[in-house]
Every structure is written in C-alpha cells, then in structure tokens.
C-alpha positions in Angstrom: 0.0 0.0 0.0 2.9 2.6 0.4 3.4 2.4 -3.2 0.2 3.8 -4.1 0.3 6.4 -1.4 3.8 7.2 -2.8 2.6 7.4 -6.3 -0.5 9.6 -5.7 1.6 11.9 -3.7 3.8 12.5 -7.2 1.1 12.6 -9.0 -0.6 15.7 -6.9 3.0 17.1 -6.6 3.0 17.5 -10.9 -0.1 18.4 -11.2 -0.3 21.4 -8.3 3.1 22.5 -10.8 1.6 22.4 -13.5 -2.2 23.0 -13.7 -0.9 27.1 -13.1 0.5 26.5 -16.7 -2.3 24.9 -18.5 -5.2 26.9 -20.7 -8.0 28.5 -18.6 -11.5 28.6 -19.9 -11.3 31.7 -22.4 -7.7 31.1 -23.1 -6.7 30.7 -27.2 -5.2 28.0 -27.4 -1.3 27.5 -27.7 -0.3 27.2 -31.7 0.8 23.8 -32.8 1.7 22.3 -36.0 0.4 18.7 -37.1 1.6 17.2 -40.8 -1.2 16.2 -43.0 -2.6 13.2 -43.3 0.1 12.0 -46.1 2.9 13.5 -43.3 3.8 16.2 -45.7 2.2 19.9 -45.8 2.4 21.5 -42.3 -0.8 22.8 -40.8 -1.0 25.2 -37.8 -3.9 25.5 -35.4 -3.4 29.4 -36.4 -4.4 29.2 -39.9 -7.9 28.1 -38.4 -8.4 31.2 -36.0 -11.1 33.1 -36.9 -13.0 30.6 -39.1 -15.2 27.5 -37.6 -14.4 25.4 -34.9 -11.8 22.9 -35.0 -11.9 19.9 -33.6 -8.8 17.2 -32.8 -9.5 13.8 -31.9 -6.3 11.6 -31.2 -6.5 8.1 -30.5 -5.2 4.6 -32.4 -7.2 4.2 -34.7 -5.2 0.5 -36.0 
C-alpha cells in the first residue's frame, strides 16, 4: 500500500506544478503544428483562428 500512497503523492506534486501553466476557460489556445494526413504539408492551429471550430481527436485508430 505505500506504493500507491507514494505514487498519488507524485502525481498531486506534478499536477499542483503544473495546472498554473495549462489553458484556462477563455484562453486561445497555444499554436501547434500537425503534418497532413500524407505527413507532408504542415498545418497550424493558427491558420484556423477566426474561421469555424476545429476539432482534434487523437487516438489509435489501428
């Protein structure tokens, strides 16, 4: 049982760090580039700003 104790302890330690770094509700989101879907023309969340919503769904999809 002390590793469990132990673990949720490190996990509360990272996430008290770094939940005053994450988006807040409002926020824009942070830029990011993704590849198409044939790995070559770059495409920035940017390039969407100001037009309909985007949505990203990541998973395994094999």
């Amino acid at each position: 049982m002390p590793n469990m104790i132990e673990y949720r302890n490190q996990a509360t330690s990272w996430q008290k760090k770094y939940d005053l770094l994450a988006p807040k509700k409002g926020d824009l989101a942070p830029d990011f580039v993704l590849h198409d879907v044939n790995g070559e023309k770059p495409v920035r969340l940017s390039d969407f700003r100001g037009n309909k919503p985007v949505v990203l769904v990541f998973g395994s999809f094999t």
